[in-house]
C-alpha positions as CSV (number, residue, x, y, z in Angstrom):
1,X,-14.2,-0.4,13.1
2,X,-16.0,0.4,10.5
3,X,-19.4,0.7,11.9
4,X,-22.5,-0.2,10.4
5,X,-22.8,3.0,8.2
6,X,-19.5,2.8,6.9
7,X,-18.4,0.3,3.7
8,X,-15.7,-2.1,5.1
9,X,-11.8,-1.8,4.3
10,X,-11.7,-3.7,0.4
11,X,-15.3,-2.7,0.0
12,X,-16.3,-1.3,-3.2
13,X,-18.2,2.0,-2.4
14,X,-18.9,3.1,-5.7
15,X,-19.8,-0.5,-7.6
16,X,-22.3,1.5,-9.8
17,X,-19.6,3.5,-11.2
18,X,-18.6,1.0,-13.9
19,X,-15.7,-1.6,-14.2
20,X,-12.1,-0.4,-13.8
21,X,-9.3,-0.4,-16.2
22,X,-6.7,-3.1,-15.2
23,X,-4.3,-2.5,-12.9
24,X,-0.2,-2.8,-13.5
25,X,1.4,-5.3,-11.6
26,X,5.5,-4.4,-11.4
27,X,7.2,-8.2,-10.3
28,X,9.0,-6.8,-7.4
29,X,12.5,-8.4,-6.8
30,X,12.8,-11.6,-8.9
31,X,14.1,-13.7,-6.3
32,X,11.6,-13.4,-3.8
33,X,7.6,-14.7,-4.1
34,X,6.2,-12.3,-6.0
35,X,6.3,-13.8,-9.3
36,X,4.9,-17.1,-7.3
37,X,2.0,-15.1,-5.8
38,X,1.6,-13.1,-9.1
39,X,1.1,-16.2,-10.5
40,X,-2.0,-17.4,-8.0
41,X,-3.4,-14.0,-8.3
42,X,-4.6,-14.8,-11.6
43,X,-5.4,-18.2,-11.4
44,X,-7.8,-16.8,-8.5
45,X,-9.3,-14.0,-10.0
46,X,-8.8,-14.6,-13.6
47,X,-10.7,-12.0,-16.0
48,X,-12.7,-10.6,-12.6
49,X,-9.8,-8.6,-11.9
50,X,-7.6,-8.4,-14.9
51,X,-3.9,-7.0,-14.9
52,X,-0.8,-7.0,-16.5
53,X,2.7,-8.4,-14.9
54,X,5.4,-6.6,-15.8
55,X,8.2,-8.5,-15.7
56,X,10.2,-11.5,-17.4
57,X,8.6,-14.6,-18.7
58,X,11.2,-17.1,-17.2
59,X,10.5,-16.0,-13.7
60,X,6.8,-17.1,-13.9
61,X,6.1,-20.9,-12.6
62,X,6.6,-23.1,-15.6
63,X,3.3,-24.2,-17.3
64,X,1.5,-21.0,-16.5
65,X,-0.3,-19.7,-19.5
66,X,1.0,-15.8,-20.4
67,X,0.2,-14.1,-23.1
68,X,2.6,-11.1,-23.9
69,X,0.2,-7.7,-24.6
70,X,1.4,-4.2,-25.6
71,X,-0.3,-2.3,-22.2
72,X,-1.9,-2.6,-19.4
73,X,-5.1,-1.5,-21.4
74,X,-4.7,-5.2,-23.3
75,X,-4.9,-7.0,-20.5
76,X,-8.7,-7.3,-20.3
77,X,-8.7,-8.9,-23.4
78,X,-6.9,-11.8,-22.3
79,X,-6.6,-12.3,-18.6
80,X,-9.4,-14.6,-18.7
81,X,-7.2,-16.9,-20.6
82,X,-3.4,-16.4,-19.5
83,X,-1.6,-13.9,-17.4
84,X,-0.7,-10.7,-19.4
85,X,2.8,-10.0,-19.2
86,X,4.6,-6.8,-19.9
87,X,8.1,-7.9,-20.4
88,X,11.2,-6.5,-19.0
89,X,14.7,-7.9,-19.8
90,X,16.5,-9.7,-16.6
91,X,19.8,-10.3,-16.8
92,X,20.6,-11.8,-14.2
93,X,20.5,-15.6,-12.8
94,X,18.1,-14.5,-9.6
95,X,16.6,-17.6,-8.2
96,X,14.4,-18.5,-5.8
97,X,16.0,-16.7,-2.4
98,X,18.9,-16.0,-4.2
99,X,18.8,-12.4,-5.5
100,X,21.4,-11.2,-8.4
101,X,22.2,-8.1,-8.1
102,X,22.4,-8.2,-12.0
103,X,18.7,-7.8,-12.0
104,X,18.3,-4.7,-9.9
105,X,18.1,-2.1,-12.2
106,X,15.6,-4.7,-14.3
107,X,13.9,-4.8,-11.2
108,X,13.9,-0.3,-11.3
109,X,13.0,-0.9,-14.7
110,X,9.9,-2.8,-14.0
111,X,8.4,-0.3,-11.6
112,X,9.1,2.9,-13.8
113,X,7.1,1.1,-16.3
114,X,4.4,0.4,-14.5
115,X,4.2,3.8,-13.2
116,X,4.6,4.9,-16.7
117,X,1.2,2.5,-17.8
118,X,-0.6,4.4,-14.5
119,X,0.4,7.8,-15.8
120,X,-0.2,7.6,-19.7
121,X,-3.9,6.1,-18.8
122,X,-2.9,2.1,-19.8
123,X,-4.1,0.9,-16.4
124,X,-6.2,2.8,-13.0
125,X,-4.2,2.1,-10.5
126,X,-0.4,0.0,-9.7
127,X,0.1,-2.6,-7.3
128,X,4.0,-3.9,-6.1
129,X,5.5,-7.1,-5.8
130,X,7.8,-7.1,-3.1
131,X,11.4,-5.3,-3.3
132,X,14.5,-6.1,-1.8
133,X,16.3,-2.4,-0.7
134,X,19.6,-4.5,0.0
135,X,19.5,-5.7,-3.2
136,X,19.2,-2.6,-5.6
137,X,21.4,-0.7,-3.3
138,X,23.9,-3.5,-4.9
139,X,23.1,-3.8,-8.0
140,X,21.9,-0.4,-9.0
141,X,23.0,2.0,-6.5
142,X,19.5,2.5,-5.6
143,X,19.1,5.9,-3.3
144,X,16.0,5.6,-2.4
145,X,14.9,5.2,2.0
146,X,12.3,2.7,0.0
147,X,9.9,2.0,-2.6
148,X,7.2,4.3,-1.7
149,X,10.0,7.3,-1.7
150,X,11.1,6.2,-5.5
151,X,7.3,6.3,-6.4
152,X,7.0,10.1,-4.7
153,X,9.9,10.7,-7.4
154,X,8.5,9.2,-9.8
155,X,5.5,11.4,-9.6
156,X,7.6,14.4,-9.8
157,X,8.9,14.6,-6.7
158,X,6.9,17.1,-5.0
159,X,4.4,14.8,-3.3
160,X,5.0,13.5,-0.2
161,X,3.3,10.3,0.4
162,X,1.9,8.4,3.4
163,X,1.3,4.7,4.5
164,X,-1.6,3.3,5.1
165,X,-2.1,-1.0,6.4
166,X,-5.5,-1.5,5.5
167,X,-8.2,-4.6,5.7
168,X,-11.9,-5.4,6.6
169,X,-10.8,-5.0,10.4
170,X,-8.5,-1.9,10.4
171,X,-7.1,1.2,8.4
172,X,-4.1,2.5,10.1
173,X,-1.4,5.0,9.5
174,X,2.2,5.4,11.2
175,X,3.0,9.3,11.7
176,X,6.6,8.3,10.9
177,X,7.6,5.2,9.6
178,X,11.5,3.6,9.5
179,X,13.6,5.2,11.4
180,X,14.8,4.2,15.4
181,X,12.7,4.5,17.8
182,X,15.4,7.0,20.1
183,X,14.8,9.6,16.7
184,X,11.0,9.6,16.9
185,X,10.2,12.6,18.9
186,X,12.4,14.5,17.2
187,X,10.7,14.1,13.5
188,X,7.4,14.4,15.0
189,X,6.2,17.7,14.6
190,X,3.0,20.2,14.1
191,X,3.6,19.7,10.4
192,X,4.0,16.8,9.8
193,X,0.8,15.5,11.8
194,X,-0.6,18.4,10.3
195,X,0.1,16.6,7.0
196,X,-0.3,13.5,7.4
197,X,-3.8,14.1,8.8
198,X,-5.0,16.1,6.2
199,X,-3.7,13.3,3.5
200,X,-5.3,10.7,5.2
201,X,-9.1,12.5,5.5
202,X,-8.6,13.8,1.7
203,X,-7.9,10.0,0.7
204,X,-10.6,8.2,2.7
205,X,-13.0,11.2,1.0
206,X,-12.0,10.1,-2.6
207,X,-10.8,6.8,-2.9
208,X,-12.7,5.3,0.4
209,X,-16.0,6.8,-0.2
210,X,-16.2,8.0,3.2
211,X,-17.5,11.8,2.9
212,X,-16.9,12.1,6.7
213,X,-14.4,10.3,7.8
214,X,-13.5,9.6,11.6
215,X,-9.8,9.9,12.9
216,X,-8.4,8.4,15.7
217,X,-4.7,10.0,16.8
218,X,-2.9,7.5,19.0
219,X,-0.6,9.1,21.7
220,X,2.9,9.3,21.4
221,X,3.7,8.3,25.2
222,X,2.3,5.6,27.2
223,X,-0.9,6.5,28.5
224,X,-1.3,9.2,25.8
225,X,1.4,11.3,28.7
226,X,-1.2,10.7,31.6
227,X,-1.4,14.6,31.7
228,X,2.2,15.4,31.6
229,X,3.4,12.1,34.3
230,X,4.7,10.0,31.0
231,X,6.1,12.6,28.4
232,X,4.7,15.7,27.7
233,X,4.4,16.1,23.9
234,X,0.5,15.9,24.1
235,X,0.4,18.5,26.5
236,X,3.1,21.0,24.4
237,X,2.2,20.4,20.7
238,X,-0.4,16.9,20.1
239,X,-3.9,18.4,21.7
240,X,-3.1,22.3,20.3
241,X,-2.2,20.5,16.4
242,X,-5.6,18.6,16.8
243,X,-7.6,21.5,17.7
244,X,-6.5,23.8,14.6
245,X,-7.8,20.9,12.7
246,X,-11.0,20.4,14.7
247,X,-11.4,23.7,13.6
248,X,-11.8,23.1,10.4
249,X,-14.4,20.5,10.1
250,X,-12.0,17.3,10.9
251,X,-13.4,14.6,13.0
252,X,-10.9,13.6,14.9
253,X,-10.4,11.7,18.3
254,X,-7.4,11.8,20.5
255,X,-4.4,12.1,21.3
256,X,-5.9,8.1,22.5
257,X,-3.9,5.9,24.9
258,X,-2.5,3.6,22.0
259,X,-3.0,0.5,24.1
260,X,-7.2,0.6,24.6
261,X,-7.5,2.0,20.6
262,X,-7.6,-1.2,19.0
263,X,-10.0,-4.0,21.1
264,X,-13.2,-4.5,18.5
265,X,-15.2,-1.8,20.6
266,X,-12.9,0.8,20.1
267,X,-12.4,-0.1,16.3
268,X,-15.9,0.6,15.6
269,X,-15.8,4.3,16.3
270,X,-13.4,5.5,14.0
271,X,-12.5,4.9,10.0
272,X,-8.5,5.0,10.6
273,X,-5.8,5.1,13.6
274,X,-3.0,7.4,12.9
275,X,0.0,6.0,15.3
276,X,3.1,7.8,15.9
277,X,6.0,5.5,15.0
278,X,6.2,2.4,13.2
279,X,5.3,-0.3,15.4
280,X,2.6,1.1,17.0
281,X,0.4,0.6,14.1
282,X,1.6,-2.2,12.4
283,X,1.8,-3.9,15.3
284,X,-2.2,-4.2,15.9
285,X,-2.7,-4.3,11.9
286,X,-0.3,-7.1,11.2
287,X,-1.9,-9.3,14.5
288,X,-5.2,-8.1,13.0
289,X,-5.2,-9.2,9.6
290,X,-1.3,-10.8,9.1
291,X,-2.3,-12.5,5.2
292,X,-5.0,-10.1,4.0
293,X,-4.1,-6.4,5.0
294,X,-3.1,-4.1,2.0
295,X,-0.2,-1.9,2.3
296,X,-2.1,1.8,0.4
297,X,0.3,4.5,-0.6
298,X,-1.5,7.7,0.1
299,X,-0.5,11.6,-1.1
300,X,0.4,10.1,-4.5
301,X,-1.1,11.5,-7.8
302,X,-1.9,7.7,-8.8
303,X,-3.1,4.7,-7.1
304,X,-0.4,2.5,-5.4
305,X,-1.3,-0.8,-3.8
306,X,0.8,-3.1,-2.4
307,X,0.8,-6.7,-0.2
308,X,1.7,-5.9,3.2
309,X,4.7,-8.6,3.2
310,X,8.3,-8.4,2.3
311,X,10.2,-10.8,-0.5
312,X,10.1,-13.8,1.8
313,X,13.3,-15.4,0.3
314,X,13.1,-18.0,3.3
315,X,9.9,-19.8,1.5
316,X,10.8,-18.7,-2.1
317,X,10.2,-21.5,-5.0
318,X,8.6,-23.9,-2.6
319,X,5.1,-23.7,-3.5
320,X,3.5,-22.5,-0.2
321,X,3.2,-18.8,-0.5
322,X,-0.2,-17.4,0.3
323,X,-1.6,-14.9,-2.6
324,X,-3.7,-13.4,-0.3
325,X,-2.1,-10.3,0.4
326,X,-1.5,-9.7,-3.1
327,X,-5.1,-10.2,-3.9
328,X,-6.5,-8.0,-1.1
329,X,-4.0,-5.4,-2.5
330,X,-5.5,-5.6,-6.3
331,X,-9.2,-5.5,-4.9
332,X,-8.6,-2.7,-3.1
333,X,-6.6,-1.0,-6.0
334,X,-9.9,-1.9,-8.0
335,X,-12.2,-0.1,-5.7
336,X,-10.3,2.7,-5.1
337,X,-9.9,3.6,-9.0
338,X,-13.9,2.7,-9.2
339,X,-14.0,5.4,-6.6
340,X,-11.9,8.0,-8.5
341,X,-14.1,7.1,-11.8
342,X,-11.0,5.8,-13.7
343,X,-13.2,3.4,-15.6
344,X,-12.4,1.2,-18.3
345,X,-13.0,2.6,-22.5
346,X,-16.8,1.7,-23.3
């Protein structure tokens, strides 16, 4: 995966379209390395991929150049020179690996706002520094299962989002995401492959440039059930969900025994995996492409980008934390808004 004829994960399919507006950056939890890798990020891409970081000056690495702007729109005017910075109060005394739960609703504030700059036109697409869950649960009572569900809310609630680990080597997408494995055939269900296949094809059409896009549907039981020996949910619901959609133009592949879907031969015949649970697909995605995969929000009525790594409080503050991630994630947030046309004011 992808073959020849189709642009590779972080391609730009649509580099004729004109350059993008920047993206919003939201700092994620203060404590962790996202202001460290926020930091790298521009000193790597500089004005080639402008944005703005929206969050407080004094968590930035001393010396950095910033320069505070109104917007995300500003941000092209001076991320050539110094890291644009939206700022948000903070409290609290976070410091490196040592979250404050002072800070959490600074930490809310952050990402409304950079939803906000997404949704009054200021920026084409968002990309999120790391949260902690733990943390705003303390500090801010947050109710959230995570960050993706607060930006489904954020959008107005009615859109129900999925997650896809992308890179140059594989797109895939977990059915259902965290919860235990014991509860897993129980939220499985018609609908909600239903949906979550229909998301994924609609998104790899518009923001993937992939007019035809080839789905591969893992299994949910070893062997993809061996015809009824290992499980029978292929058998009862999986092939019958699959063929309704067959029907109606999708190209899709499965139910696949999950263990022979992801050698380099089997990659190339398909655009995305969709896994049933979890670990089944970020399993082969993280082993794939651990630094450089892109965590993609799909279903949303914006762009949402994000590293595929947590806070990492364990290496906070020591200098060693790999922007990678983080610049895979504001790449691909780039060519996904060139492929939606969200282009920057002439």
């Amino acid at each position: 995966m992808p073959s020849s004829s189709t642009p590779e994960v972080g391609a730009d399919p649509a580099s004729d379209r004109g350059t993008p507006r920047p993206i919003a950056l939201s700092c994620g939890d203060p404590a962790g390395i996202g202001p460290e890798i926020a930091a790298k990020a521009w000193q790597r891409l500089r004005g080639a991929r402008p944005f703005a970081y929206i969050g407080a000056r004094h968590q930035l690495p001393p010396g950095l150049p910033v320069q505070p702007v109104a917007n995300t729109a500003e941000a092209a005017e001076v991320a050539a020179e110094a890291l644009p910075l939206i700022e948000i109060d903070f409290p609290g005394a976070s410091g490196p690996g040592a979250p404050d739960p002072a800070d959490g609703p600074a930490v809310i504030a952050a990402i409304e706002r950079a939803v906000q700059e997404v949704q009054q036109g200021h920026a084409a697409a968002l990309t999120t520094c790391p949260i902690s869950k733990l943390a705003l649960i303390e500090g801010a009572g947050f109710a959230f299962p995570g960050h993706t569900e607060f930006l489904a809310h954020l959008a107005g609630g009615t859109h129900r989002a999925v997650m896809m680990l992308a890179s140059d080597k594989l797109r895939c997408v977990p059915v259902t995401i965290h919860i235990p494995l014991s509860e897993v055939p129980e939220a499985l269900s018609p609908g909600l492959l239903t949906d979550t296949i229909r998301i994924t094809a609609a998104a790899l059409r518009s923001d993937f440039g992939l007019p035809a896009p080839r789905l591969a549907i893992a299994g949910l039981n070893p062997h993809a059930g061996e015809g009824g020996k290992i499980g029978t949910e292929e058998l009862d619901w999986i092939e019958h969900t699959l063929d309704d959609l067959r029907a109606e133009g999708l190209a899709l592949a499965g139910p696949l025994p999950a263990d022979t879907m992801f050698h380099a031969a089997a990659r190339a015949r398909y655009d995305v995996a969709l896994c049933m649970y979890h670990d089944q697909a970020l399993i082969p995605a993280k082993t794939l492409a651990f630094d450089s995969a892109v965590n993609v929000t799909l279903g949303l009525p914006f762009i949402r980008t994000s590293p595929d790594h947590g806070t990492a409080y364990d290496i906070a503050g020591k200098g060693i934390a790999t922007p990678a991630s983080l610049c895979a994630a504001l790449e691909m947030a780039a060519s996904m808004a060139r492929a939606r046309g969200l282009h920057a004011p002439d």
